[in-house]
C-alpha beads as a LAMMPS data file, in Angstrom:
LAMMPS data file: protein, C-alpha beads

280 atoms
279 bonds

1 atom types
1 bond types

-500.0 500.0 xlo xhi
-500.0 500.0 ylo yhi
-500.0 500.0 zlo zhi

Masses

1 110.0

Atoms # bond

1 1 1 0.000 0.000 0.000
2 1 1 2.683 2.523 1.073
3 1 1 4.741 1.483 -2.328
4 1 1 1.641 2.234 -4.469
5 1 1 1.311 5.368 -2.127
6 1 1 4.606 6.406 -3.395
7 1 1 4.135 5.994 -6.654
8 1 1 1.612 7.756 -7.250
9 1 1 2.827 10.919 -5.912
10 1 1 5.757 10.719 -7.659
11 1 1 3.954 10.049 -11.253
12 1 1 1.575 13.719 -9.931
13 1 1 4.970 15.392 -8.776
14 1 1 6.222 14.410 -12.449
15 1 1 3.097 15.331 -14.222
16 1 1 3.769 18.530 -11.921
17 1 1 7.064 19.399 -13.747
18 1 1 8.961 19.724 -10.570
19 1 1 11.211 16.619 -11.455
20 1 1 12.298 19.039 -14.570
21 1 1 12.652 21.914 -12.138
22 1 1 15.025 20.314 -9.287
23 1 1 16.689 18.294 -12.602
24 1 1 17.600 22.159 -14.373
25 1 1 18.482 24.307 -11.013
26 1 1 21.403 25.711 -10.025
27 1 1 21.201 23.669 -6.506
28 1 1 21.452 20.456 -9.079
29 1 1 24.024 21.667 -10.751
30 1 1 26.135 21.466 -7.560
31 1 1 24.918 18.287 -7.257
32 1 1 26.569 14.568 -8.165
33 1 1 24.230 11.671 -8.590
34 1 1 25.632 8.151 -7.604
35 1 1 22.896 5.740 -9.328
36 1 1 24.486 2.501 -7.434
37 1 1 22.902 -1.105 -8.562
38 1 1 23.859 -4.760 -8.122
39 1 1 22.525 -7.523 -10.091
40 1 1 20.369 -8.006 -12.954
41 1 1 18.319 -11.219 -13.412
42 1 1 19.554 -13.983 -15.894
43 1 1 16.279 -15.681 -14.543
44 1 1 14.390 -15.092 -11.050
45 1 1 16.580 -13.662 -9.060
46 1 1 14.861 -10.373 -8.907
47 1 1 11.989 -12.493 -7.054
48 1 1 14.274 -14.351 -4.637
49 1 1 15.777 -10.576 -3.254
50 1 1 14.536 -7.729 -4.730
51 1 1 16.373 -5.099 -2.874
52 1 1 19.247 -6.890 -4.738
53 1 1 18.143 -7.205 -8.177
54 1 1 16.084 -6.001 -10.959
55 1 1 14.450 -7.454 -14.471
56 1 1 16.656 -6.038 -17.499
57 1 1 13.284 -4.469 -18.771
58 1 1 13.652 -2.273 -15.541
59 1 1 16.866 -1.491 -16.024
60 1 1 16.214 -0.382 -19.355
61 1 1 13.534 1.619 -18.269
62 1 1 15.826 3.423 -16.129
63 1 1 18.750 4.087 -18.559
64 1 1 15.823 5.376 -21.082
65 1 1 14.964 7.980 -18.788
66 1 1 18.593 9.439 -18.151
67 1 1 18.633 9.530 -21.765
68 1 1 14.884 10.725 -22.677
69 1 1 15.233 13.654 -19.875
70 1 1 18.956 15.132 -20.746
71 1 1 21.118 13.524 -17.853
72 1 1 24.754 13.698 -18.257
73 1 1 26.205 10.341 -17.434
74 1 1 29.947 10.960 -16.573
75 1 1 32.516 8.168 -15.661
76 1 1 32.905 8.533 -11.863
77 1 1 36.258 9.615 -11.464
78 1 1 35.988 12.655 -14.067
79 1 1 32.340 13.036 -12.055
80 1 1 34.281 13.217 -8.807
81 1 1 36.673 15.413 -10.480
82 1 1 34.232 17.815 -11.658
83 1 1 32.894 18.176 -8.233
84 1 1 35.751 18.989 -6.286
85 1 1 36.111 22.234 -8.818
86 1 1 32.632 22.816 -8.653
87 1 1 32.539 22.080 -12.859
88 1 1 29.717 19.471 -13.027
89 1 1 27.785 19.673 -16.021
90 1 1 23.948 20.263 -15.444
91 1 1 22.416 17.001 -13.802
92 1 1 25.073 15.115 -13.973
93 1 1 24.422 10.774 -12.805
94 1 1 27.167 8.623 -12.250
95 1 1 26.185 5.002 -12.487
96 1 1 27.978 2.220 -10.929
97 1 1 27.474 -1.587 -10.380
98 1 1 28.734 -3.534 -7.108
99 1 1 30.096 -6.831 -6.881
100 1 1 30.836 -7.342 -10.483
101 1 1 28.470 -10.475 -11.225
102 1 1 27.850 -12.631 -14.389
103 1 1 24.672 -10.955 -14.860
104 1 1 26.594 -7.926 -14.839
105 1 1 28.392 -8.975 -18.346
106 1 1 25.254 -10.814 -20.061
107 1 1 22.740 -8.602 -18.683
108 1 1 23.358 -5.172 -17.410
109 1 1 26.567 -4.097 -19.961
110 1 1 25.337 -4.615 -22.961
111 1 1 21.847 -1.969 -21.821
112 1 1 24.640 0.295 -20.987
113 1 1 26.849 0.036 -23.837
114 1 1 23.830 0.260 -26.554
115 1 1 22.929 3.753 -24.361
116 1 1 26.305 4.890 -24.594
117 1 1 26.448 5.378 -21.093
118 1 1 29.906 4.874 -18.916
119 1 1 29.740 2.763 -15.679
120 1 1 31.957 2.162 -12.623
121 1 1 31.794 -1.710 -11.623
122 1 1 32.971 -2.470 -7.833
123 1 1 34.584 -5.713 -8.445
124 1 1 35.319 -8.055 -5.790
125 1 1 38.005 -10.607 -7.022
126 1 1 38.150 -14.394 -4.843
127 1 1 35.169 -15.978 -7.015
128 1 1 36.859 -14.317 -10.363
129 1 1 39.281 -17.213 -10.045
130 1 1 36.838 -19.952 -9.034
131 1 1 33.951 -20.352 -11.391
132 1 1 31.108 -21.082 -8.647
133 1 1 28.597 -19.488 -7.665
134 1 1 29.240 -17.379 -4.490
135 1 1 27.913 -19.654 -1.495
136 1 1 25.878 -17.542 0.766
137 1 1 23.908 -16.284 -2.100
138 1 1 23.232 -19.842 -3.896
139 1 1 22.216 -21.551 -0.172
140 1 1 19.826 -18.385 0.361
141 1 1 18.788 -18.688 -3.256
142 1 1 18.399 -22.492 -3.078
143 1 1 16.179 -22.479 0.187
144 1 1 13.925 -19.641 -1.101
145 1 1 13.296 -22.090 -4.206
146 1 1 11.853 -24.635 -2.284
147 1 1 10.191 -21.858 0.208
148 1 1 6.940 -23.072 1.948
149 1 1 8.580 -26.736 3.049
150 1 1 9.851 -28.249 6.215
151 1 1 12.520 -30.804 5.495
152 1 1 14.109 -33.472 8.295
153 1 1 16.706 -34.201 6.026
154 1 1 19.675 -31.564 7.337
155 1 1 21.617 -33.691 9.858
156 1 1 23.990 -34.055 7.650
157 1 1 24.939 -30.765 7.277
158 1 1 24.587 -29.881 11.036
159 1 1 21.288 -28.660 11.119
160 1 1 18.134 -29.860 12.957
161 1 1 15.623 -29.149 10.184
162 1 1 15.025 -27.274 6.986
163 1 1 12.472 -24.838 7.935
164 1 1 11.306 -23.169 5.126
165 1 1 8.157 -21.559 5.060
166 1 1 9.182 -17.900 6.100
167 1 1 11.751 -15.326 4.861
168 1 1 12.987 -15.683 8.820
169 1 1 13.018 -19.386 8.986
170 1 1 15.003 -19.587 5.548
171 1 1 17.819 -16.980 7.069
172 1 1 18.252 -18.917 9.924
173 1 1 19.192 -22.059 8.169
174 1 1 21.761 -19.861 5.640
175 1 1 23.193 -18.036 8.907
176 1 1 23.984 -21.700 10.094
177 1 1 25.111 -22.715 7.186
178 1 1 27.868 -19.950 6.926
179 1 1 28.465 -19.947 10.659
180 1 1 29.640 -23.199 9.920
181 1 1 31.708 -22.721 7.208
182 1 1 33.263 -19.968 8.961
183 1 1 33.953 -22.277 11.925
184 1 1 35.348 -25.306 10.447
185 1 1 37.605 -22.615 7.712
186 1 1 36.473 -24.319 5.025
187 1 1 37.677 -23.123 1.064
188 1 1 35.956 -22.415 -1.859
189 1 1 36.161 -26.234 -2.836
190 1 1 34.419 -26.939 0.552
191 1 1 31.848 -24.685 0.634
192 1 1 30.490 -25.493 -2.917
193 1 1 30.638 -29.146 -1.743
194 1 1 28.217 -27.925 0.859
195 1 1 26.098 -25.874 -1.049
196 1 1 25.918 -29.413 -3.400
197 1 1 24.799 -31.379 -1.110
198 1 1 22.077 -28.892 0.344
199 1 1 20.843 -28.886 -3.159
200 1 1 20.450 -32.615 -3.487
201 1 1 18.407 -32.555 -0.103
202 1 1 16.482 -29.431 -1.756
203 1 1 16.070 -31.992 -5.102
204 1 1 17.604 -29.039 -6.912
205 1 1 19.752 -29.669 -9.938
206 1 1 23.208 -28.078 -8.949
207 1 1 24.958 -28.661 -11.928
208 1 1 22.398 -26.864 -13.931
209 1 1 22.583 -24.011 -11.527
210 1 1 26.246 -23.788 -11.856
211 1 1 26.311 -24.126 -15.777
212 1 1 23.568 -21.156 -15.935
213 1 1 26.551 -19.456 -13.760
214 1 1 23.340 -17.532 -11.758
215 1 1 25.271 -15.873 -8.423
216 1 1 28.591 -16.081 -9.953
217 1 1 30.917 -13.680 -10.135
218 1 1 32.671 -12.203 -13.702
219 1 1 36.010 -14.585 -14.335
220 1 1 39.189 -12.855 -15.153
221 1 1 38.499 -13.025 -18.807
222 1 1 35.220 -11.441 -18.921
223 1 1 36.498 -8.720 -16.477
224 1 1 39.823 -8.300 -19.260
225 1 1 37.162 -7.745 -21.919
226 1 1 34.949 -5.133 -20.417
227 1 1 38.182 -3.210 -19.244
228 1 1 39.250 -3.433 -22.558
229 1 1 35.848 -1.540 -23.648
230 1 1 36.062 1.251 -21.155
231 1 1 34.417 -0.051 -18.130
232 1 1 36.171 1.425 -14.834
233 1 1 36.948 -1.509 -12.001
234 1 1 36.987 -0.470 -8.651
235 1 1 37.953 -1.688 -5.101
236 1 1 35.561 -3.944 -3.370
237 1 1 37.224 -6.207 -0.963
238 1 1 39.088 -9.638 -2.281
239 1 1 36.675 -11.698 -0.557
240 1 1 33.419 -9.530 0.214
241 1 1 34.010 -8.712 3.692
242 1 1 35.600 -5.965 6.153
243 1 1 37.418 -7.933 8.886
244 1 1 37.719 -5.969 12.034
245 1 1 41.638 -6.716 12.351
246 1 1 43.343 -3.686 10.513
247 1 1 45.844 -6.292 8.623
248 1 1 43.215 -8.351 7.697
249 1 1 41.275 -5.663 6.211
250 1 1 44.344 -4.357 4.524
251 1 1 45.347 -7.365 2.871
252 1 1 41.566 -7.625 1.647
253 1 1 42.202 -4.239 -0.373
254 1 1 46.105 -5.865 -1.262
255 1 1 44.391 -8.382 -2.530
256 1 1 41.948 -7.283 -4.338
257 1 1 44.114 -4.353 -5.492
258 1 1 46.609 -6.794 -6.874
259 1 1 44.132 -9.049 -9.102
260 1 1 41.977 -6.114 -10.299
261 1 1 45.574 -4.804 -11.887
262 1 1 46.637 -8.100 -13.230
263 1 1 42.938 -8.572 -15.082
264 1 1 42.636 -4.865 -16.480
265 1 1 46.230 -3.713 -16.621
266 1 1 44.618 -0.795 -14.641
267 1 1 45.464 0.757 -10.843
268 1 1 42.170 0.758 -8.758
269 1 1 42.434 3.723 -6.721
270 1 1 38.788 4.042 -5.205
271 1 1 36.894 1.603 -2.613
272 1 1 33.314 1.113 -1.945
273 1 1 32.393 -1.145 1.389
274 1 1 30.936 -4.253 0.725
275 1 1 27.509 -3.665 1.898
276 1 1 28.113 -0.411 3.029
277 1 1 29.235 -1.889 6.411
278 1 1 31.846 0.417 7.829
279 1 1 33.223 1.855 11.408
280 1 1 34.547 4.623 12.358

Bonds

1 1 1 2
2 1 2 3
3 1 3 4
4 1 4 5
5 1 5 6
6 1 6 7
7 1 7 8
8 1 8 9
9 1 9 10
10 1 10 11
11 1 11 12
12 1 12 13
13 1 13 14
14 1 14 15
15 1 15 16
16 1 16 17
17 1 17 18
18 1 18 19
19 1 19 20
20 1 20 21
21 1 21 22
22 1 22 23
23 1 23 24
24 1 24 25
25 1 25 26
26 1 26 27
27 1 27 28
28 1 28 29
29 1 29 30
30 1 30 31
31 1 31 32
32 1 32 33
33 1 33 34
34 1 34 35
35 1 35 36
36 1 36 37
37 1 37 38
38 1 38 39
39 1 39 40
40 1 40 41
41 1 41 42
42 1 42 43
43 1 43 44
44 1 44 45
45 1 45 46
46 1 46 47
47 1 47 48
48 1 48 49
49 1 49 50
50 1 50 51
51 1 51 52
52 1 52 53
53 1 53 54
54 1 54 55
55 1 55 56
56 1 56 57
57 1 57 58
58 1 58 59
59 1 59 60
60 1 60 61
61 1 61 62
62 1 62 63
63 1 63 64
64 1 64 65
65 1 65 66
66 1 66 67
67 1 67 68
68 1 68 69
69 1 69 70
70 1 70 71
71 1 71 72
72 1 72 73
73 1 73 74
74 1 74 75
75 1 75 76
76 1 76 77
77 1 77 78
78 1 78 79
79 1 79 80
80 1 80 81
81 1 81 82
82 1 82 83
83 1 83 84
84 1 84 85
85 1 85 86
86 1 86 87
87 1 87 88
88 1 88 89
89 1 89 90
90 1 90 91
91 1 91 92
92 1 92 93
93 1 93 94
94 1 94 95
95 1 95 96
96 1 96 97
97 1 97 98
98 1 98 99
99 1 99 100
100 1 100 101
101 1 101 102
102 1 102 103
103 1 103 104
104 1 104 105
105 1 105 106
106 1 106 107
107 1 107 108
108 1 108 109
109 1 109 110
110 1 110 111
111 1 111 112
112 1 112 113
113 1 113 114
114 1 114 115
115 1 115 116
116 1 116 117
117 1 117 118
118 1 118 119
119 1 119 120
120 1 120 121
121 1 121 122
122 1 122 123
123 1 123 124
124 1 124 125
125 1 125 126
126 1 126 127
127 1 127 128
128 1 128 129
129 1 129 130
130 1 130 131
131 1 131 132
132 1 132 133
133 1 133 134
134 1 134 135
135 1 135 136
136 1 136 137
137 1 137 138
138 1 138 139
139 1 139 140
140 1 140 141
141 1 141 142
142 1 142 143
143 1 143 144
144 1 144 145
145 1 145 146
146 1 146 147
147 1 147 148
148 1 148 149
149 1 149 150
150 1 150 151
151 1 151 152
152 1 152 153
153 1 153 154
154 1 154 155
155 1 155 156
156 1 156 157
157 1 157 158
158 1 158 159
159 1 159 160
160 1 160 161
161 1 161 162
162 1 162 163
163 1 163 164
164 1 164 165
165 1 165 166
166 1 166 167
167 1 167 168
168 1 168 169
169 1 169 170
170 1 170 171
171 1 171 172
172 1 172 173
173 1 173 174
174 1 174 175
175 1 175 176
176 1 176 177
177 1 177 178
178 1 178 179
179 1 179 180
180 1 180 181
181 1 181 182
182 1 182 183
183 1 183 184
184 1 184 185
185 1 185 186
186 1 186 187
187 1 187 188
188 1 188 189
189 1 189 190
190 1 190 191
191 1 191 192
192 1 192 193
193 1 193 194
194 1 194 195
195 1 195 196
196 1 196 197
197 1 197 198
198 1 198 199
199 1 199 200
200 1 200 201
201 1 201 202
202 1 202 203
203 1 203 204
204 1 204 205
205 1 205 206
206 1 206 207
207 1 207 208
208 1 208 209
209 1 209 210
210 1 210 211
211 1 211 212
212 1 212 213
213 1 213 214
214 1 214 215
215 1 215 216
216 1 216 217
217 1 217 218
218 1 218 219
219 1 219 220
220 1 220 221
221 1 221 222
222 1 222 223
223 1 223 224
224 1 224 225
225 1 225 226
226 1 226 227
227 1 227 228
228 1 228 229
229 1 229 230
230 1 230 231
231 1 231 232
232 1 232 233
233 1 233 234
234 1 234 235
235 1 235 236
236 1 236 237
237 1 237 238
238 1 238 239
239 1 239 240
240 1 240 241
241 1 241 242
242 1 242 243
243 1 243 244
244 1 244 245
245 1 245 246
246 1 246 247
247 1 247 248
248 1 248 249
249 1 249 250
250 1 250 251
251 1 251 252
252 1 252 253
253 1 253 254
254 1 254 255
255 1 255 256
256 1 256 257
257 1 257 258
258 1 258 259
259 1 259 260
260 1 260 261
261 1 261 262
262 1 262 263
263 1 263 264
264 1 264 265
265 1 265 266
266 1 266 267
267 1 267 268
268 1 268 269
269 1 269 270
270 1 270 271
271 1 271 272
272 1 272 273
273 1 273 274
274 1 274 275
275 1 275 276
276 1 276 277
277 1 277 278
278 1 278 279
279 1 279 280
């Protein structure tokens, strides 16, 4: 109700004109937007986690407008350039993509590219060398696909039941699941041989899953080709997290840092936090 609340005083506040008004004034001008996404569907996805990812017809929608209504789509670092010398162009959008997915590179590029449009991609690098699909997101992914069920069949993975019938019940089980993980240390090899075996309790074809490469991150070679047409890669992490220790942490960035350069030939001199989660 509140959604459709919003909409439709955004569609009068358009009709209005003031969208043009704020988009041409001087206060604008001043003004840098940061249009951040993450993933675009190769199938469902946008129905498993919405906040996460979007339909290709929506993105398209969205690049359409920028275009239809006069935006100036900059790359980010001559955007951030501009606005330290107070030279932006008149509504100027910077668009950038974290995580640097598959989807990214079948889906989301190729909208971009045929728009002309320049885009930052916030690439996190351990899954660019290990074609699988990144494990917290294929167990959450997995359980919401056979949502509604209660399953005795998790001993052997550690876990009492399968209780999946809510959005809450579901999390639980993949909060185990990676507590676990985390616990025992286990590798990339290990952790796909979990998320396996969860989806032959879940009588869910994994192989299919994996060959449809759906939650995997962009290998080196896809990442080598999009650098090679112009798309800026930017620090994210190595492995998608922000340890507490300050070494750790560092060597995340090293990391991460290092393989970026080696894929794109190109010093990454920017960081966004993994899921905005940051201290002080």
């Amino acid at each position: 109700m509140l959604r459709g609340i919003k909409r439709t005083a955004l569609h009068m506040l358009k009709g209005a004109g003031v969208f043009r008004l704020v988009r041409d004034s001087e206060w604008r001008r001043k003004q840098l937007l940061i249009l951040c996404y993450h993933g675009v569907s190769l199938e469902d996805e946008h129905l498993w986690r919405p906040a996460l990812y979007m339909e290709p017809r929506v993105l398209e929608q969205r690049l359409k407008v920028l275009k239809d209504e006069g935006y100036v789509v900059l790359p980010l670092g001559e955007a951030l350039h501009c606005l330290e010398n107070d030279d932006l162009p008149q509504a100027s959008v910077a668009i950038t993509f974290d995580d640097g997915t598959h989807d990214f590179y079948i889906q989301a590029y190729p909208l971009l590219k045929s728009y002309g449009f320049p885009v930052t991609v916030y690439q996190t690098t351990y899954y660019s060398d290990y074609p699988k699909p990144v494990f917290s997101l294929i167990c959450s992914y997995m359980l919401w696909k056979r949502r509604g069920n209660v399953l005795d069949t998790g001993q052997e993975l550690g876990l009492i039941t399968l209780d999946l019938r809510t959005a809450a019940s579901r999390f639980l089980v993949e909060r185990q699941l990676v507590q676990n993980a985390r616990r025992d240390k286990l590798n990339g090899k290990q952790t796909n041989e979990i998320a396996s075996r969860l989806a032959k309790l879940l009588d869910i074809d994994y192989d299919e899953l994996v060959a449809k490469r759906i939650l995997q991150i962009m290998n080196s070679q896809e990442v080598a080709h999009l650098a090679a047409e112009g798309v800026n890669f930017e620090l994210h992490t190595h492995r998608h997290r922000t340890p507490n220790d300050e070494a750790l942490f560092r060597k995340e960035i090293e990391d991460n840092r290092k393989r970026i350069q080696q894929m794109t030939g190109s010093l990454a001199v920017h960081f966004c936090y993994p899921s905005g989660v940051y201290e002080e």
